[in-house]
C-alpha positions in Angstrom: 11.0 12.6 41.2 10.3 14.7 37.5 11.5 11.2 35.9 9.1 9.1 38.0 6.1 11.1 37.2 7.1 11.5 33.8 7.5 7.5 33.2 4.3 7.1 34.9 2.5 10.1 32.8 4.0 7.8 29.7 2.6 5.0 31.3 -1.0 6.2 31.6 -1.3 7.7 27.5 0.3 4.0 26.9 -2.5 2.0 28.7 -5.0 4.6 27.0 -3.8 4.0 23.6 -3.7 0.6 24.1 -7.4 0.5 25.5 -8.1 3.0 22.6 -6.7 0.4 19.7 -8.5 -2.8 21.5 -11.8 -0.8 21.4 -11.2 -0.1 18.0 -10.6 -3.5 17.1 -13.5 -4.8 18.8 -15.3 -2.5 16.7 -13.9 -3.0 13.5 -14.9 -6.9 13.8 -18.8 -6.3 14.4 -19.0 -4.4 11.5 -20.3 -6.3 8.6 -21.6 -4.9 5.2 -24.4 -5.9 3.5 -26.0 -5.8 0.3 -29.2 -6.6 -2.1 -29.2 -6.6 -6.1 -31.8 -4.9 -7.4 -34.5 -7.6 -7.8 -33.8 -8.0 -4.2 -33.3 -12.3 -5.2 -30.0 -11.9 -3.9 -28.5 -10.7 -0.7 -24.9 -10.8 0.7 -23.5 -10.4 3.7 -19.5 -10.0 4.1 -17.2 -8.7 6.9 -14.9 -6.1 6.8 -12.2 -8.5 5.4 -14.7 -9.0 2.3 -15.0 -12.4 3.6 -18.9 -13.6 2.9 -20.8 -14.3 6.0 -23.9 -15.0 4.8 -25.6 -15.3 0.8 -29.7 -16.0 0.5 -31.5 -16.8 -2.8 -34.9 -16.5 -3.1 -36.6 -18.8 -5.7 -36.6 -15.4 -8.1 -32.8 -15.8 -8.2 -33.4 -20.0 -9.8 -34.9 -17.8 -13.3 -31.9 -17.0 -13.9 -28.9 -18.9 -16.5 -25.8 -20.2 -14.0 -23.8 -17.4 -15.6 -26.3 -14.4 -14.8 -26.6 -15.7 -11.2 -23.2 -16.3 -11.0 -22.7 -12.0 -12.5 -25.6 -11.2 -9.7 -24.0 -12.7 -6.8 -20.1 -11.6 -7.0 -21.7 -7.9 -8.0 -23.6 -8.5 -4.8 -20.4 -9.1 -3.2 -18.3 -6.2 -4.3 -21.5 -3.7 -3.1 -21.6 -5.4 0.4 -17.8 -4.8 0.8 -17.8 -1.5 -0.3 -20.2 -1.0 2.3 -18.1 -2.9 4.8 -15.4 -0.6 3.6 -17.1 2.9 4.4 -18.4 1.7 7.7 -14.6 0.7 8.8 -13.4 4.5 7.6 -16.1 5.7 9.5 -15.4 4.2 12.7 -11.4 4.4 12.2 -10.6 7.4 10.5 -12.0 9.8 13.4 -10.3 8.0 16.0 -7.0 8.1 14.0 -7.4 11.1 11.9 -6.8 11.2 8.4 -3.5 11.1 8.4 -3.1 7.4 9.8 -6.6 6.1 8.0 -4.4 6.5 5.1 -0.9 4.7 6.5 -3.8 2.0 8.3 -5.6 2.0 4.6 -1.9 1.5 3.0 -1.3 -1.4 5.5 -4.4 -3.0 4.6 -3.8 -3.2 1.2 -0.2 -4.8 1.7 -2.1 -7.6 3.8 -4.5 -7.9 0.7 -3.1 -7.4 -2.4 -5.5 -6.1 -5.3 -7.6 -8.5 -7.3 -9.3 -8.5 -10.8 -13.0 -9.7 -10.2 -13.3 -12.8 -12.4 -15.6 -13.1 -14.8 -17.9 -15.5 -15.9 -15.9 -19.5 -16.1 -16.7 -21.9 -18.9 -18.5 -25.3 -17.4 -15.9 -28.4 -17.1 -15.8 -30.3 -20.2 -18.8 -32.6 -20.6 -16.4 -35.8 -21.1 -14.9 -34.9 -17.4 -18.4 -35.1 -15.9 -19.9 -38.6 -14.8 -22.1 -39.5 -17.0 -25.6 -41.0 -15.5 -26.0 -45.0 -14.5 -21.8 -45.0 -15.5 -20.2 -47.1 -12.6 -17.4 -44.6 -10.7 -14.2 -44.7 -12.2 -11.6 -45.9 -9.3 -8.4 -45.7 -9.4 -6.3 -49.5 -8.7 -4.5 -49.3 -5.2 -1.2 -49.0 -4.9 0.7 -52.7 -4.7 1.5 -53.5 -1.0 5.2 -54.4 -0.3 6.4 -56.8 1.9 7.9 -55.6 4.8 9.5 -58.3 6.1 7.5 -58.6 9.4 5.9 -62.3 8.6 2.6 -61.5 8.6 2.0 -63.8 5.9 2.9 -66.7 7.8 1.4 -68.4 10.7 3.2 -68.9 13.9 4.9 -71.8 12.6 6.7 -70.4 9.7 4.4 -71.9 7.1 2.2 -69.7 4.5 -1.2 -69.1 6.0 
């Protein structure tokens, strides 16, 4: 009788854990960071993953070159996953304890390996734009081989 009440006790802390992690979870993926630069002309929205959920411009944002838009919205980005990031070790570390936030920080990271923010790319050479009023440049189709079905003759064995 111990062994049945000590499976079932095992049982029980199991099914807690379980409804522990899935609350957790569930948590985790409401969380969202977001983020303003400091003209407030650009705002960014990203989940925990740092993917973006959501990017406005206001027209203050179209004074700027390509290339210091470009700067202001990935520096946008990085802030609003930052402060995805604290709000996830806020919610997870005190339900795991420090401890596992670290081992469930080191498991993150080995999902997502580290990356160097780019900076800013030089524009596609001007010869591999489309120049204005040119006709599109098409590329010739592949030639069609026969494959011996006649289709290119009628029913009565003569050409079409």
């Amino acid at each position: 009788m111990a062994l049945d009440d000590a499976f079932q006790q095992s049982m029980r802390r199991f099914e807690e854990q379980a409804a522990a992690a899935a609350g957790l979870r569930e948590r985790i993926g409401e969380l969202k960071g977001s983020a303003r630069n400091t003209d407030g002309s650009v705002t960014v929205t990203v989940a925990p993953s740092g993917a973006v959920l959501g990017l406005a411009l206001t027209p203050a944002a179209m004074n700027r070159s390509h290339t210091q838009l470009t700067q202001e919205i990935l520096g946008t980005i990085r802030a609003a996953t930052q402060q995805a990031a604290a709000q996830v070790e806020e919610v997870v570390r005190p339900a795991v304890g420090d401890a596992y936030y670290e081992q469930f920080q080191a498991a993150l990271r080995a999902h997502a390996p580290a990356v160097q923010p780019l900076g800013p790319t030089p524009p596609p050479e001007p010869a591999a734009l489309p120049q204005p009023g040119a006709a599109p440049v098409r590329k010739p189709r592949p030639p069609v081989e026969d494959d011996g079905d006649f289709s290119d003759e009628t029913i009565y064995g003569g050409p079409r």
